[in-house]
Wavefront OBJ file of the C-alpha trace (Angstrom):
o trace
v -44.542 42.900 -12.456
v -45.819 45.047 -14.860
v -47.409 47.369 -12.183
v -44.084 48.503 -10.750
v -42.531 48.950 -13.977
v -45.561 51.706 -14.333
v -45.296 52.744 -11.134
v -41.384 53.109 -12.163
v -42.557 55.503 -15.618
v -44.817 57.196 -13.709
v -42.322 58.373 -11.083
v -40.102 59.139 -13.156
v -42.259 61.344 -15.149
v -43.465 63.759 -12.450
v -40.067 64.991 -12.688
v -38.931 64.576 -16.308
v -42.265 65.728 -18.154
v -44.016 64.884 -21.056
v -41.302 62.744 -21.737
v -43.152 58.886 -21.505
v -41.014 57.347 -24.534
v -37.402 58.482 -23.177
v -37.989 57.189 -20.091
v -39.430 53.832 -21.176
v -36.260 53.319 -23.896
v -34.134 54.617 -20.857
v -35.399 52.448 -18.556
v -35.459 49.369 -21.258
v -31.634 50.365 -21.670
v -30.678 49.701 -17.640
v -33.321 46.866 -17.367
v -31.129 44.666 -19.938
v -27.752 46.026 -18.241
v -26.225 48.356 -21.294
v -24.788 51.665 -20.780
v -27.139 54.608 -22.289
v -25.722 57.834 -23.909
v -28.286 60.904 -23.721
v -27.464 63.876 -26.115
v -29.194 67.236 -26.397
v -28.697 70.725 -25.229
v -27.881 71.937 -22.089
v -30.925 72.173 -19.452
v -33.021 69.831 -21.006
v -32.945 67.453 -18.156
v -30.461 64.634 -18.988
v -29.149 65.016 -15.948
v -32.076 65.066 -13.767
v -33.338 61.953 -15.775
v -30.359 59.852 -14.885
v -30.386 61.193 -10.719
v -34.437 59.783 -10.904
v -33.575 56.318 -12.591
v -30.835 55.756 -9.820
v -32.809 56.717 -7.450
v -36.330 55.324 -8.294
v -34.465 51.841 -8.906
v -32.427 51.821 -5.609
v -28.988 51.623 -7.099
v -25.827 52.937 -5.690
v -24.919 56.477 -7.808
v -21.871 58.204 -8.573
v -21.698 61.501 -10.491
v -18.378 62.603 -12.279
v -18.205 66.213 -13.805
v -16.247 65.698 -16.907
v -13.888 68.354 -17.938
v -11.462 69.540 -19.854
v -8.354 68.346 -16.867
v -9.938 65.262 -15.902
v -7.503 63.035 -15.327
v -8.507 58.906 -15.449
v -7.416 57.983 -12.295
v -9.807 60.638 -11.281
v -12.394 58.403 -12.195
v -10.702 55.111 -11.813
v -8.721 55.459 -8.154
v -5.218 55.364 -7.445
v -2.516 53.358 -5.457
v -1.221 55.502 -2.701
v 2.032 54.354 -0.874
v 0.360 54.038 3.077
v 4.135 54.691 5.166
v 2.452 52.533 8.467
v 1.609 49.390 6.355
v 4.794 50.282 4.176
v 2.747 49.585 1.024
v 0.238 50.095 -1.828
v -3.062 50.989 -1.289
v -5.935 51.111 -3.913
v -8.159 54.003 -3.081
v -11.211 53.341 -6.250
v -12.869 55.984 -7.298
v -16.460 57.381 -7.813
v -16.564 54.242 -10.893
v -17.005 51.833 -8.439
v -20.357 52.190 -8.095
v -24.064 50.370 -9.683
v -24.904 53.887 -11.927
v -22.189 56.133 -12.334
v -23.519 59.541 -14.332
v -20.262 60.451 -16.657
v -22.191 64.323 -16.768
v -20.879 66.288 -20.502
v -18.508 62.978 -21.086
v -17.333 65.164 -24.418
v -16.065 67.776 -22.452
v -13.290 65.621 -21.574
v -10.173 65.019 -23.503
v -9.984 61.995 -25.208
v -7.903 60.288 -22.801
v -9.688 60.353 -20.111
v -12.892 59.179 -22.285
v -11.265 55.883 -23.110
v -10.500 55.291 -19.270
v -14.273 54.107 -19.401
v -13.806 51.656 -22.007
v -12.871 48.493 -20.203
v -15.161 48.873 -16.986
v -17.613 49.288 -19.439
v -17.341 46.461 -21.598
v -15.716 44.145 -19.155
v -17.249 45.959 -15.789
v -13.692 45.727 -14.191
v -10.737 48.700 -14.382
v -6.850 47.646 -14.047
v -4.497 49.981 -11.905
v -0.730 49.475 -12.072
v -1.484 46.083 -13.421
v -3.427 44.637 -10.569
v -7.650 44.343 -11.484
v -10.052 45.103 -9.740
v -13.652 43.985 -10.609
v -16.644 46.926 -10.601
v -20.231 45.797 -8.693
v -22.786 44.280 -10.270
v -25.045 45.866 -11.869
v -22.319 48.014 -13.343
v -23.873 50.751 -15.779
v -22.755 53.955 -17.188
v -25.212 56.988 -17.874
v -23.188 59.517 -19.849
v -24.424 62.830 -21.335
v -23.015 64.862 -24.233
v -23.635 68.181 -25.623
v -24.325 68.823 -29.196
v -20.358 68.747 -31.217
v -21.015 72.090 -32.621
v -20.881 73.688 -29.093
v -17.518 75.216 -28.133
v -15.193 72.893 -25.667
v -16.057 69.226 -27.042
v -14.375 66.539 -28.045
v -16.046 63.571 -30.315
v -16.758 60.059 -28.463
v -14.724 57.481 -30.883
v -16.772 54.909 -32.663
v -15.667 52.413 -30.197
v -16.578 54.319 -27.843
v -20.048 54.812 -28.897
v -20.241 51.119 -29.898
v -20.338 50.708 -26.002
v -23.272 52.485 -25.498
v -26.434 50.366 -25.730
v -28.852 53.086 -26.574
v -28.748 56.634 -27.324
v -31.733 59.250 -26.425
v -32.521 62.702 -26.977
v -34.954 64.462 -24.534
v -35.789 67.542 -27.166
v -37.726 70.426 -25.840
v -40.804 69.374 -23.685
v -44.650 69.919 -25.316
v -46.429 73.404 -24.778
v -48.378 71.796 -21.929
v -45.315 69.848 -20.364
v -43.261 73.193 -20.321
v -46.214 75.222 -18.855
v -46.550 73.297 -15.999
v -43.037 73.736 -15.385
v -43.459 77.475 -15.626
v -46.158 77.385 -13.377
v -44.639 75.155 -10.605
v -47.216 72.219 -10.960
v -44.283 69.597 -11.315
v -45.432 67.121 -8.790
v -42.012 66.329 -7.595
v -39.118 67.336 -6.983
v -35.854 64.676 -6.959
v -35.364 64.825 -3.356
v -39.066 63.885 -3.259
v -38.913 61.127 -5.235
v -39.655 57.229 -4.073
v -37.560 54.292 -4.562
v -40.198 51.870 -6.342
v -37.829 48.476 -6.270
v -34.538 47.167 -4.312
v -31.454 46.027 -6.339
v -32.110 42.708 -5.506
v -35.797 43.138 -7.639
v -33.835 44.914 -10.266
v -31.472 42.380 -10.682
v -34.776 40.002 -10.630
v -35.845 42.345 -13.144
v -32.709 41.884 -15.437
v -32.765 37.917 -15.617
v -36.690 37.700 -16.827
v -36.130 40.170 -19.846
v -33.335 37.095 -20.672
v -35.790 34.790 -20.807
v -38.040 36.691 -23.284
v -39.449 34.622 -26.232
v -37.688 35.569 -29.551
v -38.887 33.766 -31.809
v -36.370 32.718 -35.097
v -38.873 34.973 -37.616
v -37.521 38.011 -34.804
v -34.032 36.989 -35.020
v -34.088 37.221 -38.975
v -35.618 40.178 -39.108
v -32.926 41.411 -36.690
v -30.478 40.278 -39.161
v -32.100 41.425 -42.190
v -31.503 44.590 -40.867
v -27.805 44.485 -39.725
v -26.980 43.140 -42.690
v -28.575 45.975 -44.792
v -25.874 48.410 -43.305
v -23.043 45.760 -44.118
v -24.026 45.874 -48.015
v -25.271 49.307 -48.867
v -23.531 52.155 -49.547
v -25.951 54.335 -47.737
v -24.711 53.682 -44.348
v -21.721 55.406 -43.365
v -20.959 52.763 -40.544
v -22.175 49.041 -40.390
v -23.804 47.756 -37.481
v -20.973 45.057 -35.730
v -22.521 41.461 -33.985
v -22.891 43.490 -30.518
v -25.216 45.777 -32.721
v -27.424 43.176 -33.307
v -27.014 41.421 -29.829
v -27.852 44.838 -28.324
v -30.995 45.191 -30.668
v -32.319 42.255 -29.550
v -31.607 42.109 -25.525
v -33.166 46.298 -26.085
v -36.361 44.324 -28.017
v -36.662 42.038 -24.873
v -36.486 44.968 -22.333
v -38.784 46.756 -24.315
v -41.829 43.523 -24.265
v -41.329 43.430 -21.031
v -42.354 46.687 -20.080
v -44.761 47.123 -22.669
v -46.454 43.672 -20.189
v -45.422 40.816 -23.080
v -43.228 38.229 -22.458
v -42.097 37.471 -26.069
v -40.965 39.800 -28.651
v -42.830 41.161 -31.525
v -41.705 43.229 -34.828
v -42.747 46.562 -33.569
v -40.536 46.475 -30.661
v -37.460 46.333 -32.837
v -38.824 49.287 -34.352
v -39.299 50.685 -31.395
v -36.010 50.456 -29.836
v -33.930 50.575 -33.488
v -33.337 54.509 -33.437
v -31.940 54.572 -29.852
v -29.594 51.101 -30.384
v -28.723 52.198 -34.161
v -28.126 55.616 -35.011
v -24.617 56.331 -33.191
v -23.515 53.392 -34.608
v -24.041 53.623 -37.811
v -23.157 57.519 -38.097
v -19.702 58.464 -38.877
v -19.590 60.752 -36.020
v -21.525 62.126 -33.490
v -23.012 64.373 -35.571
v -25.305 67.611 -34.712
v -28.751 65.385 -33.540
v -30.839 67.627 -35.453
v -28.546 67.874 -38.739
v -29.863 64.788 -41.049
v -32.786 62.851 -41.441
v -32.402 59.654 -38.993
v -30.718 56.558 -41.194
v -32.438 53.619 -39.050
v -35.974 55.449 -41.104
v -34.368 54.304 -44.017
v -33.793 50.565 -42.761
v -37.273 49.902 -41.542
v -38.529 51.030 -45.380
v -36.124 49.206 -47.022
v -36.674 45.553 -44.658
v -40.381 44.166 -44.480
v -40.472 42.005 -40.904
v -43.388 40.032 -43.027
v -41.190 39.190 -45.650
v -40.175 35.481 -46.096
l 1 2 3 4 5 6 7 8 9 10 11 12 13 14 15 16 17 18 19 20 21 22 23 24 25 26 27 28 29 30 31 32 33 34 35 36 37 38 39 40 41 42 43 44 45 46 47 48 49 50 51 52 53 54 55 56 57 58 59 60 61 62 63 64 65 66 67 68 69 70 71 72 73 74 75 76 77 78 79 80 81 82 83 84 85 86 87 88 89 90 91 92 93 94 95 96 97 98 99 100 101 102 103 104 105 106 107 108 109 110 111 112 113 114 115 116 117 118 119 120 121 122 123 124 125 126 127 128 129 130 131 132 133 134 135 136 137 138 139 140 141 142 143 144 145 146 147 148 149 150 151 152 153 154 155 156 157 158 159 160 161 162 163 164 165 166 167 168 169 170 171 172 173 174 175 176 177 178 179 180 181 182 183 184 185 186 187 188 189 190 191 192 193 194 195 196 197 198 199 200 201 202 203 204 205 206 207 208 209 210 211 212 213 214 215 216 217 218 219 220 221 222 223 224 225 226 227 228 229 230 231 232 233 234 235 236 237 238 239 240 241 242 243 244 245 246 247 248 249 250 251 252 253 254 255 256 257 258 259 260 261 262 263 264 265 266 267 268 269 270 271 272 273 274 275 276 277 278 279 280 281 282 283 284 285 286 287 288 289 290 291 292 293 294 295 296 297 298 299 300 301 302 303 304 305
């Protein structure tokens, strides 16, 4: 198994270069079914990343271009009155899909942003009262734009409490961005092969549930979350579906690193990308402060008893 999830990486990286560890947490993020949140500046490839995961894991995609008169039932659907059948019809929209790519979500007003909030915590939406479930696998890929640029609205703490992991690409190495300048990208995203079916992805999802965690993992987990609930140095504290979501991202994360229990270093691993937009008060400029998870993995020893 471990062979496709490299073959998986490896695909993905002809395209998105020189950037290994955003596509493993990325793909860690989808493989235990959370929603990932990728923030950086415009044309650094967040949105190519989330067109080669789609399309590399054989999932049905839907791209909405969030903007500023976005309405939700743009995203949602909408009942429209059908004069032969004298009735209702539900006509869903581009959310009912496996991976739907919510491209410069903060561009949107804040209205519209919440629209996401039960499909993505409960994978269904309600219309004029009537509910309609969303398919399974049901994951959202949103990007966001840095707050300081003009035309953005902050994601809500609950809404950012939804988001399993967030990422930032940065700017690619010297080498990664010269072979970009001189065309020797491999491939291009039409060009890219679909390395599983959702059937194998879905196969994918239920081993990572059965990864060993041992109860030394699951106190160290909590050592940590409970760190943020009594210091003063945390802006935000990290809620029970922080710490569920740090360990089901530890899981994903042995599993592609070819393990099939968890070990301390994988928290560490995957802490930045589960913690940070939770425990900021907002969505903050990503290259502003010095990252707050650094401070919980000095403070909490995974040897100590």
């Amino acid at each position: 198994m471990n062979h496709i999830v490299e073959k998986i990486i490896h695909e993905i990286g002809n395209v998105v270069v020189g950037k290994q560890e955003q596509i493993r947490l990325a793909l860690s993020c989808l493989l235990c079914n959370g929603h990932l949140l990728i923030e950086d500046l415009p044309g650094m490839g967040k949105t190519t990343l989330s067109h080669s995961l789609a399309k590399t894991l054989g999932l049905m995609f839907s791209r909405v271009q969030f903007t500023s008169d976005l309405l939700p039932a743009d995203i949602l659907g909408v009942n429209i009155f059908d004069n032969q059948k004298t009735q209702f019809q539900f006509h869903p929209g581009p959310i009912f899909t496996n991976l739907l790519l919510a491209d410069e979500i903060n561009r949107s007003n804040p209205k519209t942003q919440s629209a996401l909030l039960e499909a993505m915590e409960e994978k269904q939406v309600t219309i004029d009262g009537e509910t309609h479930p969303l398919p399974t696998p049901f994951i959202v890929i949103a990007t966001q734009n840095p707050m300081y640029q003009s035309g953005t609205y902050a994601l809500p703490e609950s809404q950012l409490d939804r988001f399993l992991m967030r990422i930032h690409l940065g700017y690619p190495d010297w080498q990664s961005e010269k072979r970009m300048l001189e065309g020797d990208t491999s491939l291009q995203l039409s060009a890219l092969t679909q390395c599983i079916t959702p059937t194998e992805f879905n196969d994918m999802q239920q081993r990572i549930r059965r990864i060993e965690a041992s109860a030394a993992i699951f106190d160290y987990i909590l050592k940590l979350v409970t760190l943020t609930r009594e210091s003063d140095a945390f802006p935000n504290s990290l809620s029970p579906r922080a710490s569920k979501a740090i360990l089901a991202a530890s899981r994903a994360w042995a599993f592609i690193s070819g393990r099939d229990y968890v070990i301390p270093e994988d928290v560490q691993a995957i802490l930045p990308a589960v913690a940070e937009h939770r425990i900021r008060s907002t969505s903050s400029d990503i290259n502003s402060q010095q990252p707050l998870t650094q401070l919980l993995l000095e403070e909490i020893d995974p040897l100590a008893a």
